[in-house]
Every structure is written in structure tokens, then in C-alpha cells.
N, C-alpha and C positions, 0 to 999 in steps of 0.2 A: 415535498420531501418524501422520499420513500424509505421504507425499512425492509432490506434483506437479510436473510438468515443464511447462513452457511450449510451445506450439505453435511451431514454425517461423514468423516475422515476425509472431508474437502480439506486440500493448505489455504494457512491464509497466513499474511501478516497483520498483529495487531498491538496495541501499543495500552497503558493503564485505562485510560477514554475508550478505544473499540476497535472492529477491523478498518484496517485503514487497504488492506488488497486481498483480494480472492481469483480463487481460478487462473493463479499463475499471472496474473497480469496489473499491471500498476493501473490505477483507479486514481482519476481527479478527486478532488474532494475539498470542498471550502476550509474543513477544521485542519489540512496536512498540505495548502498551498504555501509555495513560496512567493514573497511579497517583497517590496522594497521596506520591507519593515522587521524582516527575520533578520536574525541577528545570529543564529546556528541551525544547522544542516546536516542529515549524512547524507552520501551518494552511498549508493548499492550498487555496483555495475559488475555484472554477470556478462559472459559468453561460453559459449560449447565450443570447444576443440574440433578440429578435422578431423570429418569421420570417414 
């Protein structure tokens, strides 16, 4: 296990438990997997418009 710390005015997402994403990008993570055993979900689905 490693433990990372976020940069000063880094984004992150994080949840009551801890960051679950940083640096813009979605992050695996054992404690925010989905499984044949979750039972609720959100999806986040982002895109950029034509630029």
C-alpha cells in the first residue's frame, strides 16, 4: 500500500473515507471497485464539445 498526498490547489475527488481521484484522472482503487456485490453506483460521464 502506498500513501499519496495531494499537491497544494491540486482537484481531486473525495468522498467522507478519502481521495478516491486526483490529477484529473479516474484512479482504481480496492475501497471504490465495483463488484458483483454493489448494489449502488454513480456514473460521472464527462466530454469536451468541438473545439
Amino acid at each position: 500500500m502506498v500513501t499519496e498526498h495531494p499537491e497544494p490547489g491540486e482537484v481531486i475527488w473525495c468522498d467522507d473515507a478519502g481521495v478516491t481521484c486526483r490529477r484529473w484522472n479516474w484512479r482504481q482503487g480496492r475501497r471504490t471497485m465495483v463488484t458483483v456485490d454493489t448494489r449502488a453506483m454513480w456514473l460521472v460521464l464527462e466530454a469536451l464539445g468541438p473545439m
